[in-house]
Z-matrix of the N, CA and C atoms (Angstrom, degrees):
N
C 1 1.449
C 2 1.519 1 110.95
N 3 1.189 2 109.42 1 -1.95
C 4 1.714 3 108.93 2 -166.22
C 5 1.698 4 115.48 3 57.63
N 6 1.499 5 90.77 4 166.69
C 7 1.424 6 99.01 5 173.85
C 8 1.602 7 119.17 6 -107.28
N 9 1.315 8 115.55 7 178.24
C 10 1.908 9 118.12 8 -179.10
C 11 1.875 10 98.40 9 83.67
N 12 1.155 11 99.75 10 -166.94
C 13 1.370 12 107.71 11 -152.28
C 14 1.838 13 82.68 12 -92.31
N 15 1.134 14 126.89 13 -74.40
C 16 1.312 15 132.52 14 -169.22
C 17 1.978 16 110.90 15 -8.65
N 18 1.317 17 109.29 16 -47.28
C 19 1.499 18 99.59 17 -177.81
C 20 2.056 19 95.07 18 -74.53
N 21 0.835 20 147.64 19 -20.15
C 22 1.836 21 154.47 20 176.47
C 23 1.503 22 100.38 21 -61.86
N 24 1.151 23 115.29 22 -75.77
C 25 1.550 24 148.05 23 -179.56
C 26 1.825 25 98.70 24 -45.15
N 27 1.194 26 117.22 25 -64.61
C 28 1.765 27 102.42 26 169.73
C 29 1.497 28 132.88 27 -74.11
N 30 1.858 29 104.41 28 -19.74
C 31 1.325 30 117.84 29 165.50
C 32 1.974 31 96.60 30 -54.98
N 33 1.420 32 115.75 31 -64.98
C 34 1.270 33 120.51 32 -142.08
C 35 1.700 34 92.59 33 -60.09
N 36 1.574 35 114.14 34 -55.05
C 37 1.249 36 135.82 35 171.93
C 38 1.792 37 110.88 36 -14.51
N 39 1.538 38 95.48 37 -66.10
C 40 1.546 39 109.71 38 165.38
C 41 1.051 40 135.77 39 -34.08
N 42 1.745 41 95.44 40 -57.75
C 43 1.966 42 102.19 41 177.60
C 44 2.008 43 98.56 42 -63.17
N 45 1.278 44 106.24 43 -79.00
C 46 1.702 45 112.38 44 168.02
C 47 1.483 46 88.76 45 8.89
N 48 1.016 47 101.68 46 -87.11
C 49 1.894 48 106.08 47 -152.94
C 50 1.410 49 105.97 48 -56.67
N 51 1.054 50 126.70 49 -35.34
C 52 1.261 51 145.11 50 -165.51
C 53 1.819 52 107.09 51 -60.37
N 54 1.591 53 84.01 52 -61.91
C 55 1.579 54 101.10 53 -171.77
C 56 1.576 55 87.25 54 -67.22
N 57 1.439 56 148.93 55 -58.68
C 58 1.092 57 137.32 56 -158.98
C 59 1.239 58 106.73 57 -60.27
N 60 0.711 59 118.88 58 -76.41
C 61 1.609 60 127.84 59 179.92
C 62 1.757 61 113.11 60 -29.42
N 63 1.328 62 95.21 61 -28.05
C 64 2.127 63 95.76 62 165.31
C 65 1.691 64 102.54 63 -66.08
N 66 1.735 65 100.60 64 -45.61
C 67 1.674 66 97.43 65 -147.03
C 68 1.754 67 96.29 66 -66.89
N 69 1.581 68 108.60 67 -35.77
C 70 1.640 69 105.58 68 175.05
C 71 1.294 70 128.55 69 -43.25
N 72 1.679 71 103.30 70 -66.43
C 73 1.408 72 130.81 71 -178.97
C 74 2.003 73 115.86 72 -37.66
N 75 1.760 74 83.69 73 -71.68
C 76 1.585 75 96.67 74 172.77
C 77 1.330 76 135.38 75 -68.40
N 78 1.658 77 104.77 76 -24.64
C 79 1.754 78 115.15 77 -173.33
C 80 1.588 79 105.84 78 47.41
N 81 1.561 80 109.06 79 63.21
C 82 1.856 81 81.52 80 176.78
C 83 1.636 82 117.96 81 -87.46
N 84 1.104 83 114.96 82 175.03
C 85 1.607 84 123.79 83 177.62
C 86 1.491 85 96.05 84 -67.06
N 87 0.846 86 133.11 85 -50.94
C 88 1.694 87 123.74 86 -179.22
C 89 1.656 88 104.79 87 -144.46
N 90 1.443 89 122.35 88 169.57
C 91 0.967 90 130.66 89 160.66
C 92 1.588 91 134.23 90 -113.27
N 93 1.298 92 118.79 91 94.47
C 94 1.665 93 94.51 92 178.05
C 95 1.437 94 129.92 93 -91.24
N 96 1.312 95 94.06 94 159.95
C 97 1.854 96 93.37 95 -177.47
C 98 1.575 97 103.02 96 -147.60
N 99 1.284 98 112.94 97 -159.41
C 100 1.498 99 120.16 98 176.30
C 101 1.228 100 113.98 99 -72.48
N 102 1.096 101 99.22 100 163.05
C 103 1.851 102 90.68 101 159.90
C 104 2.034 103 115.52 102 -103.17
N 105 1.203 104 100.19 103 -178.91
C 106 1.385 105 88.33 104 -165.56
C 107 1.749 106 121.84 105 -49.97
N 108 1.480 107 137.14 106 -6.60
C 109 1.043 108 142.34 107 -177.77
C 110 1.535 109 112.56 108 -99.18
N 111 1.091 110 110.63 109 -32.48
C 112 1.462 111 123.72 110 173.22
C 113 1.502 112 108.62 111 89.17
N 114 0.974 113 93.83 112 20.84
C 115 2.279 114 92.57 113 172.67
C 116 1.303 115 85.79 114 88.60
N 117 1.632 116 134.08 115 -67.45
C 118 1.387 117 117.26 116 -121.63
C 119 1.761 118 80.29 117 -121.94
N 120 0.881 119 128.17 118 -39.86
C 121 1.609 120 141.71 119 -158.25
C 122 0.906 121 111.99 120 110.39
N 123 1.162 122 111.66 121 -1.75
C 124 1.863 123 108.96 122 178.14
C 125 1.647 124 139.53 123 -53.99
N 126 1.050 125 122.91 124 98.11
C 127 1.433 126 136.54 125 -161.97
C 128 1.809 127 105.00 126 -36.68
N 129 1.141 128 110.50 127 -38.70
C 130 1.520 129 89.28 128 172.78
C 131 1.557 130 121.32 129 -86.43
N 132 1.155 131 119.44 130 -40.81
C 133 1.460 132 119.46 131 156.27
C 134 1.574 133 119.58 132 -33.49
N 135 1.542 134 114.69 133 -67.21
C 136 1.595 135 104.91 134 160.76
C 137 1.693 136 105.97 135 -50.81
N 138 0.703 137 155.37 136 -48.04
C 139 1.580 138 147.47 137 -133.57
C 140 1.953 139 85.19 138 -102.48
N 141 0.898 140 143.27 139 -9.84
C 142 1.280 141 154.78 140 -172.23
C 143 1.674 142 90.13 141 -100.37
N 144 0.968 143 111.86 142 -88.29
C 145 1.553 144 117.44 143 -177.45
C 146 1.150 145 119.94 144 -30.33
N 147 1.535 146 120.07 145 -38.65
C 148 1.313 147 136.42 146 166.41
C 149 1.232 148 126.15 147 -47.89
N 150 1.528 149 111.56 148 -57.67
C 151 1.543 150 133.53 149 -172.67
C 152 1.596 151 98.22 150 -77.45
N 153 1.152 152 121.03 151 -57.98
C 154 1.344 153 96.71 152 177.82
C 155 1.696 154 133.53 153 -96.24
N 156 1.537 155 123.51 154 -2.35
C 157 1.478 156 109.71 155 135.48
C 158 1.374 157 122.41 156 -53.03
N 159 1.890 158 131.57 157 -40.36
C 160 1.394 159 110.57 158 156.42
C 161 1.312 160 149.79 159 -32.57
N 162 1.666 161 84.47 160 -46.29
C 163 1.762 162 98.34 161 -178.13
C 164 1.404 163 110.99 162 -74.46
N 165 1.454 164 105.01 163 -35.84
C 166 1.894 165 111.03 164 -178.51
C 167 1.943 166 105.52 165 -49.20
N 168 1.149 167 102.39 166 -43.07
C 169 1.646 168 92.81 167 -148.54
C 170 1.938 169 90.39 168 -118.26
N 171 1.398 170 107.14 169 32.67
C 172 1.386 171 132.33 170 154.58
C 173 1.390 172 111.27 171 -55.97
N 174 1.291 173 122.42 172 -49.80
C 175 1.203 174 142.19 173 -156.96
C 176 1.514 175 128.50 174 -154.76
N 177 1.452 176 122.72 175 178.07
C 178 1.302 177 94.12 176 164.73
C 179 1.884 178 93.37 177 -139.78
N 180 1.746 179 64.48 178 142.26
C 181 2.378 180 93.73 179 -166.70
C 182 1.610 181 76.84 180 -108.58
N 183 2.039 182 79.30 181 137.21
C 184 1.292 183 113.39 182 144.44
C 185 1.548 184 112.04 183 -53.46
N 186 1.165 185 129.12 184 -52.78
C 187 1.483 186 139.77 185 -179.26
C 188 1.446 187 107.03 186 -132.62
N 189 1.180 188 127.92 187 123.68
C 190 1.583 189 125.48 188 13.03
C 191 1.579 190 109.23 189 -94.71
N 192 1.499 191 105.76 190 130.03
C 193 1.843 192 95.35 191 -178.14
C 194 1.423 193 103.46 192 -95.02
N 195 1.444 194 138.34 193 55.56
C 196 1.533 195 120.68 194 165.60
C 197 1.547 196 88.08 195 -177.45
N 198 1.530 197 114.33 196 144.06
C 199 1.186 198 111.29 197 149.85
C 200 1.960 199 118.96 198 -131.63
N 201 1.322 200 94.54 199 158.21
C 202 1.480 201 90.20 200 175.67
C 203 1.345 202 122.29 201 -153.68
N 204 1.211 203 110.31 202 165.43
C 205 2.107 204 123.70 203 -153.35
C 206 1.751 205 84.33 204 -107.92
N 207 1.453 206 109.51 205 112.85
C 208 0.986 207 109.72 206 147.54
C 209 1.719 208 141.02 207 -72.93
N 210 1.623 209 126.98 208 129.53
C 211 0.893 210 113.51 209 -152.00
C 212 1.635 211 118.11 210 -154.55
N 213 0.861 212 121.24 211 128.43
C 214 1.388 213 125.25 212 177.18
C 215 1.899 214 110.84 213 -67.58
N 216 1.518 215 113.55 214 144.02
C 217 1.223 216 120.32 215 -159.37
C 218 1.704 217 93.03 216 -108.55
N 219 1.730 218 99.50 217 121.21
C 220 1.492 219 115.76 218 -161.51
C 221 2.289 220 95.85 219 -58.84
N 222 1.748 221 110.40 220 135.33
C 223 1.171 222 104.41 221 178.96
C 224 1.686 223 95.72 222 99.74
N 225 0.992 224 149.08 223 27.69
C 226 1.279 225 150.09 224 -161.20
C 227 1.665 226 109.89 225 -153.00
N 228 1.403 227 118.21 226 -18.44
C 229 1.517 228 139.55 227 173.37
C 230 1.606 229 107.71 228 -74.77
N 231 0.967 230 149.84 229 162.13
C 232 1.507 231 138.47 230 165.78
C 233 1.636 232 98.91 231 -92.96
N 234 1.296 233 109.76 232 146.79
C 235 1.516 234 105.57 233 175.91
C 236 1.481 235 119.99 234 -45.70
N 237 1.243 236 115.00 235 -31.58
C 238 1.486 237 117.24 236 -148.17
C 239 1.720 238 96.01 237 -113.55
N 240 1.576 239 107.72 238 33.67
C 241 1.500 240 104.15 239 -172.31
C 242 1.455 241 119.40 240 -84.79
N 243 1.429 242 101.52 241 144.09
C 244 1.788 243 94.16 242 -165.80
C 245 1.039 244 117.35 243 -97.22
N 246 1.475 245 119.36 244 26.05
C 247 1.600 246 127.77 245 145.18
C 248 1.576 247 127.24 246 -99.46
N 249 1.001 248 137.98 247 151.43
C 250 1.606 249 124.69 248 -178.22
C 251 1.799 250 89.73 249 -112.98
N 252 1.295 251 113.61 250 94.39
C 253 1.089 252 138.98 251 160.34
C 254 1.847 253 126.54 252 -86.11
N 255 1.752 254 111.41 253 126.39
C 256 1.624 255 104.75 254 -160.09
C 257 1.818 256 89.88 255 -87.41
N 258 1.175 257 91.24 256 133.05
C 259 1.693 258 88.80 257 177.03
C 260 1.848 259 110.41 258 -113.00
N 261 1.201 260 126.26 259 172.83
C 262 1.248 261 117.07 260 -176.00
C 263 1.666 262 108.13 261 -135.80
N 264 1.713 263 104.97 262 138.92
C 265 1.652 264 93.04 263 166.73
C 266 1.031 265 114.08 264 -22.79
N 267 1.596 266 112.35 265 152.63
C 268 1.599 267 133.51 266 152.65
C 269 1.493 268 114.83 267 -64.77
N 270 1.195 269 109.48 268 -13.32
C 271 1.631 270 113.93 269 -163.68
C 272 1.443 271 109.11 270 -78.80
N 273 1.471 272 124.73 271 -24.98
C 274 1.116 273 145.13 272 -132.86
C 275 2.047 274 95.89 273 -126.37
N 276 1.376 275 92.15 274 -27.97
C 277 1.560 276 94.13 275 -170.28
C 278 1.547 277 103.75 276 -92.38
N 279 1.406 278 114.70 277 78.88
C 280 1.711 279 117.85 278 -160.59
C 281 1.757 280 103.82 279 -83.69
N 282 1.304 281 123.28 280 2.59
C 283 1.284 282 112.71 281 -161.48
C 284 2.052 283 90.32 282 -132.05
N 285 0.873 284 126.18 283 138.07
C 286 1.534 285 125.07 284 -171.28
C 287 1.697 286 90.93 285 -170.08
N 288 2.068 287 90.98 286 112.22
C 289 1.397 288 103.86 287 -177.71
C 290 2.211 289 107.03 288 -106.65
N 291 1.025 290 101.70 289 143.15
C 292 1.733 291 89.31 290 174.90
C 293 1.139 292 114.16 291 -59.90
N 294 1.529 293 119.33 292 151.44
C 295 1.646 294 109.79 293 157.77
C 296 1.174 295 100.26 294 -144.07
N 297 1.400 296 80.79 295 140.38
C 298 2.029 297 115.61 296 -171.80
C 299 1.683 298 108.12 297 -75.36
N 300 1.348 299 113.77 298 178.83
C 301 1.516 300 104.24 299 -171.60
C 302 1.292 301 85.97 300 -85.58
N 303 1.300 302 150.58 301 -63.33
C 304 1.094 303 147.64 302 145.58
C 305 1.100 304 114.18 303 34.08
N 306 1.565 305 132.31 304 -73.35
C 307 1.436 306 156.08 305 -136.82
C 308 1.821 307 88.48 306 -99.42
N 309 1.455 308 101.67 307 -46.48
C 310 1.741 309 99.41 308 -174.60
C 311 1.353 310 100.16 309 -69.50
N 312 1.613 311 138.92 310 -38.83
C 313 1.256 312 122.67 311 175.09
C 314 1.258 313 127.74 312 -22.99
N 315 1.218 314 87.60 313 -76.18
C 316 1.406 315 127.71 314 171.97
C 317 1.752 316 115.21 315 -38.61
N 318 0.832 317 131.88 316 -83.96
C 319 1.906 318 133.78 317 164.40
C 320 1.867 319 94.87 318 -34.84
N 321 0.988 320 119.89 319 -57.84
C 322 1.269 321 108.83 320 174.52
C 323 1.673 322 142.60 321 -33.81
N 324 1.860 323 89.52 322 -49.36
C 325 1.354 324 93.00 323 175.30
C 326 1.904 325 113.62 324 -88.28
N 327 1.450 326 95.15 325 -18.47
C 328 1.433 327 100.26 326 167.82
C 329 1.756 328 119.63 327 -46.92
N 330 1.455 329 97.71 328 -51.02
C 331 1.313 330 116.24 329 -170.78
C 332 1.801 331 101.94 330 -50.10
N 333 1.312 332 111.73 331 -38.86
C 334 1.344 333 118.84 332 -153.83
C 335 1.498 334 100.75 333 -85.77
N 336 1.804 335 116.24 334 -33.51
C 337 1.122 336 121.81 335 168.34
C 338 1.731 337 115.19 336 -61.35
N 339 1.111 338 111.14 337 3.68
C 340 1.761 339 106.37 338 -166.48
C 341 1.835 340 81.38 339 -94.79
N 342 1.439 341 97.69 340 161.81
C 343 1.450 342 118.99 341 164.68
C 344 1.647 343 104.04 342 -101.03
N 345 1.007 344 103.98 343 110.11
C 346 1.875 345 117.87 344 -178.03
C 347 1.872 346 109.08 345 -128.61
N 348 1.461 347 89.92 346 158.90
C 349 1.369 348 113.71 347 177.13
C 350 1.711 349 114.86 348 -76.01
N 351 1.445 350 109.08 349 -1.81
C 352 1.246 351 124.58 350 170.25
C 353 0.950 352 149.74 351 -132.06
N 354 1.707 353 126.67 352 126.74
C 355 1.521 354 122.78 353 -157.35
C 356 1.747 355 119.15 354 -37.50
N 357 1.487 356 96.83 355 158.23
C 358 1.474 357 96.67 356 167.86
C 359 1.901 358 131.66 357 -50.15
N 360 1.422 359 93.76 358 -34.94
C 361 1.577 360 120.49 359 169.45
C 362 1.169 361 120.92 360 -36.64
N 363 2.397 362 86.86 361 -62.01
C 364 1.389 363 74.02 362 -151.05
C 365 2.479 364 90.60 363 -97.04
N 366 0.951 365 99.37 364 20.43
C 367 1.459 366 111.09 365 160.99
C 368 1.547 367 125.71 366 -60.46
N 369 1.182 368 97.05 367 -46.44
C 370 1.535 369 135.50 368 166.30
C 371 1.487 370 99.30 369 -73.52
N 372 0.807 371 145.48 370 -106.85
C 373 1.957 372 140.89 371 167.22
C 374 1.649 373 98.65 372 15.11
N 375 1.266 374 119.21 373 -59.08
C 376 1.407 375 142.84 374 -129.93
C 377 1.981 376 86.05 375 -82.35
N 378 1.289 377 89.23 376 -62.51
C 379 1.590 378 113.10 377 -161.83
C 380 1.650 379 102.37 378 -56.69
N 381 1.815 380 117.53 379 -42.39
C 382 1.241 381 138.15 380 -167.63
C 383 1.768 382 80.46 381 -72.63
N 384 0.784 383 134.22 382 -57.28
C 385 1.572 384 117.09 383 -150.86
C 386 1.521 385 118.99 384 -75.69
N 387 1.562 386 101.07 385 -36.03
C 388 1.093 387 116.47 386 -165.39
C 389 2.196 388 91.60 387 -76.69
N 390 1.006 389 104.43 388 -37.84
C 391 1.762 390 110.34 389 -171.78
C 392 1.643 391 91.35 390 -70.44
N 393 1.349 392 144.53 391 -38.78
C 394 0.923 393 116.87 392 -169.33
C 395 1.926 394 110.98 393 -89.06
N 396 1.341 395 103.88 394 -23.37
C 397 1.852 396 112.88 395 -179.49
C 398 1.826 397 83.99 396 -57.21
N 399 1.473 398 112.42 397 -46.36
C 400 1.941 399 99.19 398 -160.05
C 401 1.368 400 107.40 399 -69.33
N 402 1.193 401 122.45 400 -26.27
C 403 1.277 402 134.24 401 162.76
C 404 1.968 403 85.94 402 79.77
N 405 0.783 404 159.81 403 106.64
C 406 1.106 405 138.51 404 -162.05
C 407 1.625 406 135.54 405 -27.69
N 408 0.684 407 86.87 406 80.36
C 409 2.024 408 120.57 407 176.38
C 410 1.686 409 131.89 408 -168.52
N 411 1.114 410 98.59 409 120.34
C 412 1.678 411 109.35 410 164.28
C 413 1.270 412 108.53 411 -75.55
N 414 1.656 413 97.57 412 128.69
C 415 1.562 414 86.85 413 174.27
C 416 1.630 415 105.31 414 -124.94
N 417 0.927 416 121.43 415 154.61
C 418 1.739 417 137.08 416 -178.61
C 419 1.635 418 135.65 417 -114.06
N 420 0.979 419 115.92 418 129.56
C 421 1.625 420 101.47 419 174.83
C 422 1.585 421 98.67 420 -121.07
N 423 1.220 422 95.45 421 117.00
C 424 1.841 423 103.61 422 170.57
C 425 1.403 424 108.03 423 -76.75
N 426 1.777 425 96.04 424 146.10
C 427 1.736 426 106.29 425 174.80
C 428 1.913 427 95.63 426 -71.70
N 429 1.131 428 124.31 427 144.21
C 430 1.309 429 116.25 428 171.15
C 431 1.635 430 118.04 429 -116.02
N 432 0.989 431 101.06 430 131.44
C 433 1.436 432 114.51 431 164.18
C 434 0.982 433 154.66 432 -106.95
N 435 1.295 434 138.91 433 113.92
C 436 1.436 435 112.32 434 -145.74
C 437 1.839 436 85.75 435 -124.49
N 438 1.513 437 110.92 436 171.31
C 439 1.518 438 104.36 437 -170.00
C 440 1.387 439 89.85 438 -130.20
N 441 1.757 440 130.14 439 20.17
C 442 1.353 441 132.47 440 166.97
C 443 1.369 442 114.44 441 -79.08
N 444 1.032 443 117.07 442 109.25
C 445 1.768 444 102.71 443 178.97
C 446 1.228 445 119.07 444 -86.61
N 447 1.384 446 110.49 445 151.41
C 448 1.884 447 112.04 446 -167.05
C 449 1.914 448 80.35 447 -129.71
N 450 1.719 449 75.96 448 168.45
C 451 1.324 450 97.48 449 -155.99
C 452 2.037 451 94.90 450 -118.86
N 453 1.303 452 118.13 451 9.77
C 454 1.053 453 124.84 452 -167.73
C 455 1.583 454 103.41 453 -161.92
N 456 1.598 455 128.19 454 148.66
C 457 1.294 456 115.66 455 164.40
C 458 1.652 457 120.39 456 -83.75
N 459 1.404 458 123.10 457 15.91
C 460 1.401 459 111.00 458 167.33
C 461 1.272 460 113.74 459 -109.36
């Protein structure tokens, strides 16, 4: 990969285009992603979250008009959980959709369809913990925007 910024700078360049080229192609109604910690702390998850809240508010798209950090509501983990998962105020998570068992199927077998650094088990571990912290609910924090301009930050 070489060294100095130049091999970073065409990696990042890459995703950029990458991620744009979804928001063109697909036009979705919204986009979700991580939020800035990435659930786990995980450097590509943040570095994901990064690249495409950049690219979102790059510009302004007809489609997608909203984006949002999916997120677990801090106090919702069991103390003794054997993941160290970043959770976020409730205050902040203004959008909270139901989910049916249905819906957990579904993310489930997705999960299993991903190529990961982790057994099927403990995939399954992953899925069980996180479905019982949501208790059935997705919860969301929208990027917000407002198109009022202030003349001060308070």
């Amino acid at each position: 990969m070489g060294e100095g910024h130049g091999p970073v700078h065409d990696q990042l360049n890459t995703m950029r285009e990458k991620v744009k080229a979804l928001f063109t192609t697909l036009k979705p109604d919204v986009v979700i992603t991580w939020g800035p910690s990435g659930w786990t702390g995980h450097h590509d998850h943040r570095l994901v979250s990064t690249v495409v809240t950049e690219v979102f508010q790059s510009q302004k798209w007809d489609k997608p008009s909203q984006l949002y950090y999916s997120a677990i509501p801090t106090g919702k983990l069991p103390a003794n959980s054997p993941m160290q998962l970043a959770t976020v105020d409730s205050s902040y998570l203004t959008v909270k959709i139901p989910i049916t068992e249905a819906d957990g199927q579904k993310a489930n077998i997705s999960w299993h369809c991903h190529k990961s650094q982790y057994t099927p088990e403990t995939i399954e571990g992953m899925h069980q913990l996180i479905k019982t912290a949501l208790g059935g609910t997705a919860y969301f924090q929208p990027l917000v925007v407002t198109s009022a301009e202030k003349k001060t930050l308070f």
